[in-house]
Residue, then its C-alpha position, 0 to 999 in steps of 0.5 A: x829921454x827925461x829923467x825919471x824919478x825914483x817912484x817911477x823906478x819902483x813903477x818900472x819894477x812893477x811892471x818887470x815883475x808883471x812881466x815875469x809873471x806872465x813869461x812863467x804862463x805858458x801861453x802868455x807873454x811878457x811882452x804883452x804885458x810891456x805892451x800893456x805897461x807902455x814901456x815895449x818899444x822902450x825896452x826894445x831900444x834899450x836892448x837894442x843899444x847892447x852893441x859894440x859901439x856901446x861897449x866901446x864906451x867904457x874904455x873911450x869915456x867910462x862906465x857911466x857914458x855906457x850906462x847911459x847909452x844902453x839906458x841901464x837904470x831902465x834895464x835894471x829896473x825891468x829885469x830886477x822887477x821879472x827876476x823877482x817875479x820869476x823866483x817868487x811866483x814859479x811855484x805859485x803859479x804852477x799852483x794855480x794853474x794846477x788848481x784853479x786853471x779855469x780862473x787863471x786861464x780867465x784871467x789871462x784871457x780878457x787881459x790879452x783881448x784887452x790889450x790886443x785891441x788897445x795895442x791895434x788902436x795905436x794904428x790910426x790909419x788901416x790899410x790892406x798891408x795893415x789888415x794882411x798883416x794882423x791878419x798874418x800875426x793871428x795865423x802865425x800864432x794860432x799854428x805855433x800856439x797848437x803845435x804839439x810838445x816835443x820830447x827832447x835832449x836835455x844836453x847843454x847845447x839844447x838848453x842853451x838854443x831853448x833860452x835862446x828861443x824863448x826869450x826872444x818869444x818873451x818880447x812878442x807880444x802873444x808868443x809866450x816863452x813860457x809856451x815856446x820852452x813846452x813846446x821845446x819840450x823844456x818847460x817842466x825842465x826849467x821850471x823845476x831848475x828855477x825852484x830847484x835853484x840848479x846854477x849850471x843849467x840856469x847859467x846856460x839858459x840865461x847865457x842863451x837868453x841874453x845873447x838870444x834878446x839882444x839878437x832879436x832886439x835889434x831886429x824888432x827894433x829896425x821893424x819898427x823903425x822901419x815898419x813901424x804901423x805894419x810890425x804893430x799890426x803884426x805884434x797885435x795879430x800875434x796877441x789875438x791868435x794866442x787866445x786859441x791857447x788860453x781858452x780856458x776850457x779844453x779836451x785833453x787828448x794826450x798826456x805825458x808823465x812829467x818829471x814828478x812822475x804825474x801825469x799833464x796833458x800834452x794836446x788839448x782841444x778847445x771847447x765849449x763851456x757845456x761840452x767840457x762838463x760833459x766830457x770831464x764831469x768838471x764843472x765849467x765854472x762859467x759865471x766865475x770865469x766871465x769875471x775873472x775874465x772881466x777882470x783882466x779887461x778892466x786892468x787894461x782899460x785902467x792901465x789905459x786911463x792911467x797912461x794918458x793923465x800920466x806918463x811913467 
């Protein structure tokens, strides 16, 4: 692995905190944005090479010989960029998305269209086993993205399997954490932790967290040592089938009070632009959202240019 300079370290905290920007949005996922960013199947390794063997290494040879068997300055890097992101845009983008949820939901959305097509080009020859497989990451998202919230125990032990969850969805490109913790029925709970700076249940979860990322790591890392065209395949069906839940426009059909004691939706359905003005009076700001949406495409395909005159 060459070595990087430091303007490349501050590129990496950039795209740590594009990451932990998307993870706070349930329906987008952190790794999405790695994807997007070129550092995925980096970032997997690395986590990957938390093992014991590396950990054997800082009484055999010394703490820099670990350092470097787990690509620490990348780690830190990454992780300093999403925990930054994390803490300063909680409350921010619960904002938006609370005021302006057609904007961001447009935003997203052409971001993540983008970017499943740029990720499925990686693949330069298709096959049936290629096709079954995208074709399987779109219905596995689309069930999982449209089942409904459950309502659950805030015990230690469940707060602990939640971090556990969700951030190995944080790695999925497709799969949000974010959307797996709604899901869960903790969401609100640990948004309102992260803003409320609650240390215990923060502890928890990211106890949960890491055991649960390094675990999946290893195994997303062995599919795509393995299986490496097919697990593309699948993590690019995962991005398209998560767009049925960021479809900017939506039926409520269920809300529940949240911790604040205000009223969110729980289960919406899709619609069109003209029906979502007639059921909710809103307007459904079409002109607005295709650029927003436009936006996120011409992100991708910027980020896209980028990468192939220079690699970060």
């Amino acid at each position: 692995m060459s070595k990087r300079k430091p303007k490349n370290y501050i590129l990496l905290i950039l795209k740590g905190m594009g990451m932990g920007g998307a993870d706070v949005v349930p329906g987008v996922s952190g790794g999405t944005i790695a994807f997007i960013t070129e550092i995925y199947e980096e970032l997997v390794n690395s986590l990957k090479s938390i093992n014991p063997d590396a950990i054997k290494k800082i009484f055999a040879e010394g703490i820099a010989s670990f350092w470097k068997a787990i690509n620490g300055n990348f780690l830190i890097a990454v992780f300093a960029g999403i925990l930054i992101s994390v803490f300063s845009l909680a409350q921010l983008l619960e904002t938006w998305l609370e005021e302006e949820p057609i904007f961001v939901w447009s935003f997203f959305f052409g971001l993540i269209l983008a970017s499943a097509f740029y990720v499925a080009r990686k693949i330069t020859v298709w096959n049936w086993k290629k096709i079954l497989a995208l074709i399987l990451g779109i219905v596995a998202a689309y069930l999982i993205t449209n089942l409904t919230p459950a309502r659950t125990t805030e015990a230690y032990w469940f707060i602990f399997l939640s971090g556990a969850l969700a951030i190995c969805a944080m790695i999925l490109p497709g799969i949000s954490g974010a959307f797996i913790l709604l899901l869960l029925g903790k969401y609100q709970f640990v948004l309102g932790a992260i803003n409320d700076l609650n240390l215990v249940i923060l502890g928890i979860f990211a106890i949960g967290a890491f055991i649960g990322l390094i675990s999946f790591a290893n195994l997303l890392s062995w599919l795509l040592r393995k299986f490496h065209d097919i697990t593309i395949a699948t993590l690019a069906g995962f991005m398209i089938g998560s767009l049925f839940k960021i479809w900017p426009w939506k039926e409520t059909v269920e809300t529940f009070v949240d911790r604040h004691g205000e009223t969110q939706p729980l289960v919406q359905n899709n619609v069109l632009p003209s029906y979502f003005e007639t059921v909710t009076g809103n307007d459904p700001q079409l002109m607005f959202a295709i650029l927003f949406a436009l936006a996120g495409i011409i992100i991708i395909l910027s980020m896209e240019a980028l990468a192939k005159t220079k690699k970060i």
